[in-house]
NUPARO-636449 format. One record per residue (C-alpha): residue in three letters; x, z negated, y negated. Coordinates in steps of 0.1 Angstrom, whole numbers, plus 5000, padded with zeros to 4 digits. Layout:
# NUPARO-636449
ALAXZY;...
//
This chain:
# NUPARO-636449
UNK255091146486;UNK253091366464;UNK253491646441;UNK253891446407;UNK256591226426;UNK258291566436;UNK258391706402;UNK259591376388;UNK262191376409;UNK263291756405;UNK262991726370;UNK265391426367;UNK268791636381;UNK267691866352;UNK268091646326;UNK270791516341;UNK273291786339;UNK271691866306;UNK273191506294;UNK276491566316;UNK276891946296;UNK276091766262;UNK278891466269;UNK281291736275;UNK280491936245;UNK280791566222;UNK284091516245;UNK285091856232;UNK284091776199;UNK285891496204;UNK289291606211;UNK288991896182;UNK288291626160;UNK290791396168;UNK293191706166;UNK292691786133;UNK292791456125;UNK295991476135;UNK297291776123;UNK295991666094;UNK298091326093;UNK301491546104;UNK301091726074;UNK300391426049;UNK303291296070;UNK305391616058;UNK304291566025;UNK305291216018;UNK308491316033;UNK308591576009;UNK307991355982;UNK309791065993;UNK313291215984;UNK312191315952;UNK310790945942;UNK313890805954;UNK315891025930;UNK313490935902;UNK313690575907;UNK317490605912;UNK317490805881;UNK315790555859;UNK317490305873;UNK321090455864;UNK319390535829;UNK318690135822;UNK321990025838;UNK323490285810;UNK321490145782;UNK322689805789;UNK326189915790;UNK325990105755;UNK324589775743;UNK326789535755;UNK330489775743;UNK327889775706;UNK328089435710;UNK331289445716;UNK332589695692;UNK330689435666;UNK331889115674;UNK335989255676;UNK334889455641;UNK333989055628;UNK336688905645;UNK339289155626;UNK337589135591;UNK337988725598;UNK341488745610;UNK342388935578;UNK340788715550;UNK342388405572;UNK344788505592;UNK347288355561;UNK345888025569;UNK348287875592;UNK351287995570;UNK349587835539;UNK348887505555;UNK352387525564;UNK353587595529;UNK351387335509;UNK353587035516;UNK356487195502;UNK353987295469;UNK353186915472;UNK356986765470;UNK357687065444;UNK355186905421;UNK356386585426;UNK359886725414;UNK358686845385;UNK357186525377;UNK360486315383;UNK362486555366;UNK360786415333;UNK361586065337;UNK365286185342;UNK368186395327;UNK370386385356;UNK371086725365;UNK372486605393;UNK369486435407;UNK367586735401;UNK369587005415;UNK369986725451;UNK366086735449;UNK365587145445;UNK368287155474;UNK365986895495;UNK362787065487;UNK364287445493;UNK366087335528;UNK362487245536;UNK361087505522;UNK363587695550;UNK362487485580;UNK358987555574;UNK359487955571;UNK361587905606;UNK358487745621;UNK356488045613;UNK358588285624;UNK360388405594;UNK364488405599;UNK366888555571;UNK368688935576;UNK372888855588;UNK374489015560;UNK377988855559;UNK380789055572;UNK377989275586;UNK378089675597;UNK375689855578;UNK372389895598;UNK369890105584;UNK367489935603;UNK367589605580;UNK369689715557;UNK369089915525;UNK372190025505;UNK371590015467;UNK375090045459;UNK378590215476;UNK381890085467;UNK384590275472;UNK388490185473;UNK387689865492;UNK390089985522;UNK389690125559;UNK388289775574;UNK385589765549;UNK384290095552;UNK380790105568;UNK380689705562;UNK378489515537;UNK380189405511;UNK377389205487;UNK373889125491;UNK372089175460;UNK368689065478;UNK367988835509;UNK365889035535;UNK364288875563;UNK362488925595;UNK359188775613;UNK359288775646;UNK361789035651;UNK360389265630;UNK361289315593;UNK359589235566;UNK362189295537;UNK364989505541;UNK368289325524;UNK369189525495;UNK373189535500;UNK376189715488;UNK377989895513;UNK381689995512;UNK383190325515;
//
């Protein structure tokens, strides 16, 4: 062996711990970076969390605010249609009770008619009696019923006293004793008070 081999070969476990001293300073480097790196990521990772609670409150929040914007809409909608359906059921709610009533018009006519080709007064008091009997029935079928005021106590509730007769003796007192106008009810709730003298 000669002297170049020699320093060849003293020179190489040189370099070699100069590359082993280098790899542990990049391993080094290394492990600081990776570190940071994730320190770094912890903290975005704190972050998001920090955020995340706040996003979910905003996206609940808008979403409460739309689910409250269809509601006011829909009870507008609402409040609209029942605002239409009232204003209708006032011009027409009549118009069962009319349809009811236009037959009797009808045969009323027809009286009036006959009661030119006749001078019966006979014939045209049975045809008034026919056509007002009717006339009954059909204020029956829509509800309507007449006020009891034969033999009746005074009620204040259906009755209204337009007149007081007195001397008419302790069983009529506190009784009706004439009615001077019909009253009636519809559907259990009156509609004319029956204008009655009362004795007392």
């Amino acid at each position: 062996m000669n002297i170049e081999e020699e320093e060849i070969l003293n020179e190489n476990p040189a370099e070699e711990t100069d590359n082993q001293a280098e790899e542990s300073e990049n391993a080094e480097n290394t492990e600081n970076a990776e570190e940071s790196e994730n320190a770094e990521e912890s903290e975005n990772a704190e972050e998001s969390e920090e955020q995340d609670p706040l996003e979910k409150a905003l996206a609940e929040n808008a979403e409460l605010k739309d689910k409250w914007l269809r509601s006011v809409a829909e009870f507008e909608n609402y409040r609209k249609r029942t605002l239409k359906e009232r204003a209708e059921l006032i011009l027409n709610g009549g118009e069962k009770c009319i349809t009811a009533i236009l037959p009797v018009l009808d045969d009323m006519e027809r009286a009036i008619e006959n009661g030119a080709k006749t001078e019966d007064p006979a014939v045209l008091r049975e045809g008034m009696e026919l056509i007002y009997q009717k006339f009954l029935k059909t204020l029956e079928a829509q509800g309507v019923s007449k006020i009891e005021t034969e033999n009746a106590d005074f009620d204040t509730d259906v009755h209204e006293a337009v007149a007081m007769v007195p001397g008419m003796g302790d069983d009529k007192k506190g009784k009706v004793i004439d009615c001077l106008q019909q009253g009636y009810k519809l559907n259990d709730k009156v509609i004319r008070h029956a204008k009655v003298a009362v004795g007392q």
